[in-house]
LOSE-87998 format. One record per residue (C-alpha): residue in three letters; residue number from 1; x, y, z. Coordinates in steps of 0.25 Angstrom, whole numbers. Layout:
rest; nr; x; y; z
ALA; NUM; X; Y; Z
...
REM end
This chain:
rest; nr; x; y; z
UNK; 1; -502; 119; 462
UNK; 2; -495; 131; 462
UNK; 3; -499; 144; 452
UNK; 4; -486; 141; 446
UNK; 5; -489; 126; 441
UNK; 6; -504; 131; 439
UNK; 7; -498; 141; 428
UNK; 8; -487; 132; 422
UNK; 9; -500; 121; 419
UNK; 10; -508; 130; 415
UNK; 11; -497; 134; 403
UNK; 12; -493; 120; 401
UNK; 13; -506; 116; 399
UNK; 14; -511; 128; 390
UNK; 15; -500; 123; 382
UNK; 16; -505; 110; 380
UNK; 17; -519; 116; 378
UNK; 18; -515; 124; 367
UNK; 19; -506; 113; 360
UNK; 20; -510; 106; 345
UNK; 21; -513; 93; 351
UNK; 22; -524; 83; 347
UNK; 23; -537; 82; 355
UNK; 24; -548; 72; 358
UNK; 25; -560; 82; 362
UNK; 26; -571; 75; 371
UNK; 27; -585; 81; 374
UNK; 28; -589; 80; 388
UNK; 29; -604; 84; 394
UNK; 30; -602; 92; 407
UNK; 31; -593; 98; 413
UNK; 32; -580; 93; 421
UNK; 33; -578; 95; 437
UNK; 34; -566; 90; 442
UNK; 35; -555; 80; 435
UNK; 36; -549; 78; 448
UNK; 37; -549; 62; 453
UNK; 38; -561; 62; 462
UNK; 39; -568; 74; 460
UNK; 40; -571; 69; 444
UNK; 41; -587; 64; 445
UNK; 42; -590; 66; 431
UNK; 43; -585; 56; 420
UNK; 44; -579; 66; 411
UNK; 45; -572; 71; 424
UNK; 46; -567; 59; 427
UNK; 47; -561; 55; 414
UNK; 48; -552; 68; 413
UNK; 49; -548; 64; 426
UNK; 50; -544; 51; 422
UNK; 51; -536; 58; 412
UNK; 52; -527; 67; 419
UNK; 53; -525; 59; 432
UNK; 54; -518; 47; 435
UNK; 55; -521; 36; 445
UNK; 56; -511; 26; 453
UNK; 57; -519; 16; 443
UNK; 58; -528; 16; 431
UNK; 59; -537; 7; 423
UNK; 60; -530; 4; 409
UNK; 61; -539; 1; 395
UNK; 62; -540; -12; 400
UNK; 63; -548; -9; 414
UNK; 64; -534; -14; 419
UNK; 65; -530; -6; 432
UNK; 66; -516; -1; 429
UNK; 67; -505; 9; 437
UNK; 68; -505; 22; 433
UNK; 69; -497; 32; 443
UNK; 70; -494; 20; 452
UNK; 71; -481; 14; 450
UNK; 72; -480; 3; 460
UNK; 73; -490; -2; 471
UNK; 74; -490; -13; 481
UNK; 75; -502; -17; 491
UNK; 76; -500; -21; 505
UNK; 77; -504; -36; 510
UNK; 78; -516; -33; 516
UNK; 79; -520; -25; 504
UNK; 80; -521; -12; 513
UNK; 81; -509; -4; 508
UNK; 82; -506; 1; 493
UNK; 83; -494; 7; 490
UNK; 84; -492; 13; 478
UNK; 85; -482; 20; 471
UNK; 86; -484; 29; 460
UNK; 87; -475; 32; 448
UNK; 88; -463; 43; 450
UNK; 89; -463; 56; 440
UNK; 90; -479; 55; 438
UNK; 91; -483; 71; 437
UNK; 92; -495; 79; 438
UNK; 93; -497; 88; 428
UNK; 94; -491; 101; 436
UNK; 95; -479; 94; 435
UNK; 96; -478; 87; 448
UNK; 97; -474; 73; 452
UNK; 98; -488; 64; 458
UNK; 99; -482; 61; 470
UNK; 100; -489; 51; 481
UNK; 101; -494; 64; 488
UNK; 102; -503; 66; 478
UNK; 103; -508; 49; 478
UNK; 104; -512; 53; 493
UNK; 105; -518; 65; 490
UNK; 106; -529; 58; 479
UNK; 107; -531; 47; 489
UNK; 108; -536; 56; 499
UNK; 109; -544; 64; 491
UNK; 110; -549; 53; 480
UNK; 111; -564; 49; 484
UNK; 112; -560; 34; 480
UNK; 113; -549; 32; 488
UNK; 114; -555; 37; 502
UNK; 115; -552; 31; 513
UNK; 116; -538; 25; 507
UNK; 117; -526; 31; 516
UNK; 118; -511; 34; 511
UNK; 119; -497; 33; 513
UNK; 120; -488; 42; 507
UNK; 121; -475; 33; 506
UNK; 122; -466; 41; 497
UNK; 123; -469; 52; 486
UNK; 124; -473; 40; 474
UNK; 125; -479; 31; 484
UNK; 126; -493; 31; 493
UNK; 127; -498; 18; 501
UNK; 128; -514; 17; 500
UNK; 129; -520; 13; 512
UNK; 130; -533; 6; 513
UNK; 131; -541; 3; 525
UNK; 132; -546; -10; 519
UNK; 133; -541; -20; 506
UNK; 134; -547; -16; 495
UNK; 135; -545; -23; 481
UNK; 136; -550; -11; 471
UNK; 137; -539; -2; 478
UNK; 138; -532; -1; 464
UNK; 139; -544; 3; 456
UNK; 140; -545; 17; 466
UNK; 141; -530; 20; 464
UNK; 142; -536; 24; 448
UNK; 143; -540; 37; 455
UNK; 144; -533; 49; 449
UNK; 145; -521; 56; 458
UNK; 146; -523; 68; 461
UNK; 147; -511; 77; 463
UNK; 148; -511; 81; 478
UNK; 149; -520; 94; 481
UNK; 150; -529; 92; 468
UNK; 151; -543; 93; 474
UNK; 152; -539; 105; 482
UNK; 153; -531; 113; 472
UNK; 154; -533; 108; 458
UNK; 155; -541; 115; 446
UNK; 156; -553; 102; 445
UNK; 157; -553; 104; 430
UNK; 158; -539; 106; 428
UNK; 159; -530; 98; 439
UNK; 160; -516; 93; 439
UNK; 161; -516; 78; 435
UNK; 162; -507; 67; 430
UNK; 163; -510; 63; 417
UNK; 164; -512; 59; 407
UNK; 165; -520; 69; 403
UNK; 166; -520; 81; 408
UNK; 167; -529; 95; 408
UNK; 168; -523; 106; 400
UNK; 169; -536; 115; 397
UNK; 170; -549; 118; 403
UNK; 171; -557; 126; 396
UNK; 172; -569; 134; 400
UNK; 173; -581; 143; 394
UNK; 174; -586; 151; 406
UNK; 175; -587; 141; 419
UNK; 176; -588; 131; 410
UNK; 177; -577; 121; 405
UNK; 178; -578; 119; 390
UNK; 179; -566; 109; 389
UNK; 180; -553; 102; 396
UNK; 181; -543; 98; 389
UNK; 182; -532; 86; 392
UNK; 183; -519; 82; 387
UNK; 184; -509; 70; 385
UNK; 185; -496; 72; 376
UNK; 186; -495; 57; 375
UNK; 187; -510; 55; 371
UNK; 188; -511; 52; 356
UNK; 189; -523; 63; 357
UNK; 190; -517; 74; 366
UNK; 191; -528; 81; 371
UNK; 192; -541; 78; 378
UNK; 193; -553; 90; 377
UNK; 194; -565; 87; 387
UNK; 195; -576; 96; 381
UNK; 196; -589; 100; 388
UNK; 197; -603; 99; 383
UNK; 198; -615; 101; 391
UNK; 199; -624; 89; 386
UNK; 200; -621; 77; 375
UNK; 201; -628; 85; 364
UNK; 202; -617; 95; 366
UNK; 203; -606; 83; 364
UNK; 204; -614; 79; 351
UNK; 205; -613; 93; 346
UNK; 206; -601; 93; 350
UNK; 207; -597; 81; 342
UNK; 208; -603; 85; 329
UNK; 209; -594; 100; 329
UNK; 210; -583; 93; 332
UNK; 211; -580; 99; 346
UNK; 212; -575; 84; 353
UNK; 213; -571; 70; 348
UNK; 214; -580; 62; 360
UNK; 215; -589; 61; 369
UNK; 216; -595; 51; 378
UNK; 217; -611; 49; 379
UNK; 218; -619; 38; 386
UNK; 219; -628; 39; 372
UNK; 220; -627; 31; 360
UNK; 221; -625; 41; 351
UNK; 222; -622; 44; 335
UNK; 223; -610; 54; 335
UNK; 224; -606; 57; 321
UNK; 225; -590; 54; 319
UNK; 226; -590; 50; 332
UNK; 227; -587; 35; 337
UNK; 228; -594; 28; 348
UNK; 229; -583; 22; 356
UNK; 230; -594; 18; 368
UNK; 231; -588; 11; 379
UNK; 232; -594; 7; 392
UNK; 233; -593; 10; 407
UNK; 234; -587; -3; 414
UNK; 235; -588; 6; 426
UNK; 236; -604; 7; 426
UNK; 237; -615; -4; 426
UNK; 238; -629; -4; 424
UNK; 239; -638; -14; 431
UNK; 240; -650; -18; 436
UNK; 241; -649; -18; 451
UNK; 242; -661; -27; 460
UNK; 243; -665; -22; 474
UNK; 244; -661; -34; 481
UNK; 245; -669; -28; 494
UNK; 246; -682; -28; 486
UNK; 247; -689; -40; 487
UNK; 248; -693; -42; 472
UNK; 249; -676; -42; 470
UNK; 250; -671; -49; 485
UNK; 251; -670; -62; 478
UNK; 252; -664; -65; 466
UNK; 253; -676; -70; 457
UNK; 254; -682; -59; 450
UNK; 255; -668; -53; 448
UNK; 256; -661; -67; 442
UNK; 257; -676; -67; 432
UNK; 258; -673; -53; 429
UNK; 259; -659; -55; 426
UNK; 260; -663; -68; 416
UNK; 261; -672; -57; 409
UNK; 262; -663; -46; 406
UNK; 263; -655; -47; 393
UNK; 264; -644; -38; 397
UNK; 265; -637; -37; 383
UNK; 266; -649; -31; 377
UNK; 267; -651; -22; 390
UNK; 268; -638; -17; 388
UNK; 269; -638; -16; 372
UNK; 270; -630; -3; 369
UNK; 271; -629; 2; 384
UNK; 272; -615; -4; 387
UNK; 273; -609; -17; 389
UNK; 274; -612; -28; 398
UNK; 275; -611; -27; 414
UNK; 276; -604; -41; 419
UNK; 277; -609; -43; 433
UNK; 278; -605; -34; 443
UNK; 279; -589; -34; 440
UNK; 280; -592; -32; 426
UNK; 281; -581; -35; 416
UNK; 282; -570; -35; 425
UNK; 283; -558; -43; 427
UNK; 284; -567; -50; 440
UNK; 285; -578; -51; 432
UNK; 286; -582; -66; 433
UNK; 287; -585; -70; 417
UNK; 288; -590; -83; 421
UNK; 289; -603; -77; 428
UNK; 290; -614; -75; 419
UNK; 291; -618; -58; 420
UNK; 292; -631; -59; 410
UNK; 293; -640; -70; 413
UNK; 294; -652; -64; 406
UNK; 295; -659; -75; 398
UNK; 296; -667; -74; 386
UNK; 297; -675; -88; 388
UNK; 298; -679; -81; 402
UNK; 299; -696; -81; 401
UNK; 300; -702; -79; 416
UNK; 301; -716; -73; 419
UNK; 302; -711; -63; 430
UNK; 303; -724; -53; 426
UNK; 304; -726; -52; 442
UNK; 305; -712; -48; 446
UNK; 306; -713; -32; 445
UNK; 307; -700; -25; 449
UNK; 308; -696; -9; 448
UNK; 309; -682; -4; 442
UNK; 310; -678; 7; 445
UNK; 311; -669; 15; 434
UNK; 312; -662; 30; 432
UNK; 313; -671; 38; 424
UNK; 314; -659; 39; 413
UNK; 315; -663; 35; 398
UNK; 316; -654; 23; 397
UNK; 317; -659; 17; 410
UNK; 318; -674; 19; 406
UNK; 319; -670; 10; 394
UNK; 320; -663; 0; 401
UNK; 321; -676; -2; 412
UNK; 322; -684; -3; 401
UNK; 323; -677; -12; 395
UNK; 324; -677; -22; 406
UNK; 325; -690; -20; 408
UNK; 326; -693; -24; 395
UNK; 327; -684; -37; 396
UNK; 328; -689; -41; 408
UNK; 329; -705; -40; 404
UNK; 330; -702; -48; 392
UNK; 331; -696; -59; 399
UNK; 332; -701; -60; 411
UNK; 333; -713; -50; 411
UNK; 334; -707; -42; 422
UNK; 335; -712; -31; 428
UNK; 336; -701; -20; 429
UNK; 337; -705; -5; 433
UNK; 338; -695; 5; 429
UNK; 339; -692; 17; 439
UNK; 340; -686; 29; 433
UNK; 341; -678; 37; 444
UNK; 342; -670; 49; 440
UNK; 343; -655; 46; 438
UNK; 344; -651; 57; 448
UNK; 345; -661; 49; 459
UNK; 346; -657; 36; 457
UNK; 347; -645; 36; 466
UNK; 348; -653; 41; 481
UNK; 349; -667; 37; 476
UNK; 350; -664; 22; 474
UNK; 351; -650; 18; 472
UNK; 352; -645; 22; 487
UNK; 353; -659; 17; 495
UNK; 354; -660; 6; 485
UNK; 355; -673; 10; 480
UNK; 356; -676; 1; 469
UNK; 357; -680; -12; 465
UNK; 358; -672; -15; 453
UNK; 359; -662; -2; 447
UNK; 360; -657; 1; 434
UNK; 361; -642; 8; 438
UNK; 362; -627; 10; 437
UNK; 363; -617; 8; 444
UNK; 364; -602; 12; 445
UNK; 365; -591; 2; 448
UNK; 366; -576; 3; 450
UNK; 367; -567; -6; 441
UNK; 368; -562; -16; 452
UNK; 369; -571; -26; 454
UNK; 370; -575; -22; 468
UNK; 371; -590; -22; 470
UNK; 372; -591; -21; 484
UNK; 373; -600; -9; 485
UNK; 374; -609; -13; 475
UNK; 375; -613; -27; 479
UNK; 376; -609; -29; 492
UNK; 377; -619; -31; 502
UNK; 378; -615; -19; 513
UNK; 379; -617; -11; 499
UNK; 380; -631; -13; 498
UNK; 381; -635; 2; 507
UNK; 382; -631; 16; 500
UNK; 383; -619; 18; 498
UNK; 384; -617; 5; 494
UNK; 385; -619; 2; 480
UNK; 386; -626; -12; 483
UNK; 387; -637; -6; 478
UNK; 388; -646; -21; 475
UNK; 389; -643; -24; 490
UNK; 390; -634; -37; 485
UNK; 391; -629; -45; 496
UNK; 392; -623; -57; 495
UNK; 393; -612; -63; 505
UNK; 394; -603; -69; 494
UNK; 395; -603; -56; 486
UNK; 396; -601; -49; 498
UNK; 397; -587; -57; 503
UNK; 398; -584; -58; 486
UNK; 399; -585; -41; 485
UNK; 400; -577; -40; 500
UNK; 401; -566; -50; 497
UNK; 402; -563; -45; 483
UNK; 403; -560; -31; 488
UNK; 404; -552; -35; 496
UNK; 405; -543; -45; 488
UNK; 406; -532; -39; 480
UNK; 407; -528; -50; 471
UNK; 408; -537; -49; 458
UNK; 409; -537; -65; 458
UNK; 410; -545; -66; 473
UNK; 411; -553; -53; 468
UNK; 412; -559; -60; 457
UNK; 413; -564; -73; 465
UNK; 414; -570; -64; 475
UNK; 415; -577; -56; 464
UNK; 416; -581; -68; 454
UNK; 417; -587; -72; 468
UNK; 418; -595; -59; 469
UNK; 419; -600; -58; 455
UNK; 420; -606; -74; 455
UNK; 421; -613; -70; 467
UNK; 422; -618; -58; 462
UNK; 423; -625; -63; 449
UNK; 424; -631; -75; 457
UNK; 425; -639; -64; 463
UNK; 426; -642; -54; 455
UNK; 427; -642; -41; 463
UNK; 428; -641; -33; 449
UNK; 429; -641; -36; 434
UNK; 430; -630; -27; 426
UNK; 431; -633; -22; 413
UNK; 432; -621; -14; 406
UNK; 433; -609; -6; 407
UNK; 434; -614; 7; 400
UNK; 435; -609; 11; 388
UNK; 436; -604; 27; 387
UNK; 437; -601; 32; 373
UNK; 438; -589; 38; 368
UNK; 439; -590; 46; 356
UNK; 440; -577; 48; 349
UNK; 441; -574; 54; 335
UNK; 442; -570; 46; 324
UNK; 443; -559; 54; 322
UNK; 444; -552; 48; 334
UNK; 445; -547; 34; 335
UNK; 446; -540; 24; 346
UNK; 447; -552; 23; 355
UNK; 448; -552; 9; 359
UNK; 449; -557; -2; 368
UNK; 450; -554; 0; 381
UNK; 451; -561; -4; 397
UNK; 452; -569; 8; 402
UNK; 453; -574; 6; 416
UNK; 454; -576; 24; 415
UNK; 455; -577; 35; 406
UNK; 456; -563; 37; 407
UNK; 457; -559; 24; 402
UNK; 458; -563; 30; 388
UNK; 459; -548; 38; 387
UNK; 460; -542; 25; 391
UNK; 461; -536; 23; 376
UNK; 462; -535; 37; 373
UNK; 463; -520; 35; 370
UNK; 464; -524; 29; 357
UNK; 465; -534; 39; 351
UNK; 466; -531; 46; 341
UNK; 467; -536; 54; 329
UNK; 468; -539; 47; 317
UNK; 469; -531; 56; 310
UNK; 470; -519; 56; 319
UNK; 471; -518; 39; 317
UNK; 472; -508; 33; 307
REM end
């Protein structure tokens, strides 16, 4: 970008910036680092980013995977070539046209799309090139395009995008930035104001001034004249994960008497909702499968089984351990230890050498069914997120064979297939999606139900908030 298109943005945007427009102002702890697809690691960055960038695809308010930028697309027979066409006159914000350059460029510089080569077949059109068949393809054309030259030459906090937001202020006090500012002419409320605190207590001072609208908090909180419109993170489960290497947990015994032990509904209580078996509340999620088989007439002496599980030292999952502990002595007299390790340690000290008997932790999961690094058995060594050590043939074949099949119909058997086998085993016992709370003020409406797999999904229906005052 030119010093030319650099000034003429600049204006245009200071116009909008200074134009009397409504506003939603939301509080946000920390501050921002890049809104560029890719580079955005921290939650708050990643939702302005869903905001001002487009993908070839998107996720609707259903969970439903949807075209955005792409117009038409077609995939070879052997499942190795997509060609995809996006829609003509789409612009970026300095004006010019997203051409298939700038598709090539975000597909060689995207983490998630490595190792995918392209084809530029016209100036609207680019062929995707993979080197193997894989189903979930799709889901990882959601990424945001980036206009060609973006990592290299772009402002990180104040980049050229698509829509349909986009940035119009950044405001700073000394090195630090204070608040950014986003705007849609065809939003109901026009502007978007990201402000930055340093802690929570800062966003509940912040709420009682009157200085911003909402906030999001993993605290069950009491916010006067604000709402609690808490929603939960299909995108995150909890669970209890056995060491299947371990003798005490290399059969599936003690782990089917634990798993008759637990009540999971009063486990997870206020925490979130629910996980249903390890392709939780999908459309391939097998509802004939039973995913809580806790038993309340279950009474076994097991006051001679001892085993340790090990937990992030975090408040909420101290609560939980002790929980289980609690359920599990009262019905069975089971000895559990809990073994406290420091969040920030968790990951090298026990996840990746599979140091642990039993673990209390979270996982993250893409919204395509495929669970082929989590459960399948050449997963079970870092990096592979197989951290129980689950290997069973029928689940190996049921998580190759649904990758690699592209008609949703097949995909299911082969996944229904996987999740049968997977609860007749056992590896893990899932708890709940969590629950983040999202603090509004009553003075806005319009917020609905909606699916969210992320913290961005919470914008899903922004289309429709509005203030009270401004609804006939």
């Amino acid at each position: 970008m030119n010093i030319f298109e650099r000034i003429v943005i600049y204006l245009y945007s200071f116009i909008l910036a200074i134009l009397p427009t409504t506003k939603y102002v939301e509080g946000v702890v920390g501050q921002p680092e890049s809104f560029l697809p890719g580079k955005s690691e921290q939650h708050h960055d990643r939702t302005i980013s869903k905001l001002i960038f487009r993908g070839l695809y998107k996720y609707d308010i259903y969970g439903t995977l949807v075209p955005d930028l792409a117009d038409t697309w077609s995939v070879s027979q052997d499942g190795l070539v997509y060609t995809v066409r996006i829609k003509d006159n789409q612009k970026w914000t300095n004006g010019k046209k997203i051409s298939s350059d700038d598709l090539i460029y975000t597909a060689f510089k995207h983490p998630d799309l490595t190792g995918v080569a392209t084809d530029k077949v016209d100036d609207l059109t680019v062929r995707y090139i993979l080197p193997n068949r894989y189903a979930p393809f799709l889901n990882m054309l959601t990424v945001g395009i980036m206009p060609s030259g973006a990592l290299e030459k772009a402002n990180n906090l104040f980049p050229v995008s698509s829509g349909p937001f986009r940035i119009i202020k950044t405001e700073k006090i000394g090195k630090l930035i204070k608040q950014v500012v986003l705007y849609n002419p065809d939003s109901k409320i026009q502007k978007i104001v990201f402000r930055y605190y340093k802690g929570e207590d800062d966003l509940l001072t912040a709420s009682k001034l009157g200085e911003i609208e909402g906030f999001i908090s993993e605290n069950l909180l009491t916010v006067e004249n604000f709402e609690d419109y808490k929603f939960p993170l299909q995108g995150i489960y909890y669970a209890l994960f056995f060491n299947l290497r371990n003798n005490k947990f290399s059969t599936d015994v003690y782990r089917k008497k634990i798993e008759k032990a637990l009540p999971i509904k009063q486990i997870v209580e206020e925490r979130g909702i629910n996980v249903e078996g390890p392709i939780s509340r999908s459309l391939f999620t097998d509802k004939a499968l039973v995913f809580d088989n806790y038993d309340k007439t279950y009474n076994e002496d097991l006051g001679n089984f001892e085993f340790t599980l090990t937990v992030p030292d975090l408040p909420e999952h101290r609560k939980v351990a002790q929980n289980i502990k609690q359920y599990l002595k009262s019905s069975t007299g089971m000895r559990m230890n809990i073994n406290l390790v420091p969040a920030d340690k968790i990951l090298k000290e026990v996840v990746e050498p599979r140091n642990f008997e039993a673990l209390l932790y979270g996982q993250e999961v893409s919204r395509d069914p495929d669970r082929y690094v989590y459960w399948h058995s050449e997963q079970s060594a870092a990096p592979g997120l197989n951290i129980t050590g689950f290997s069973q043939v029928r689940a190996d074949r049921a998580l190759e064979e649904g990758r690699k099949e592209l008609e949703n119909d097949k995909r299911v058997k082969h996944y229904y297939e996987f999740q049968k086998t997977f609860l007749e085993h056992t590896p893990a016992i899932f708890l709940y999606h969590p629950y983040i709370h999202y603090y509004i003020n009553n003075h806005l409406t319009g917020v609905g139900e909606k699916y969210t797999f992320n913290y961005e999904d919470r914008f899903l229906d922004f289309y429709n908030w509005a203030r009270v005052s401004e609804v006939k």
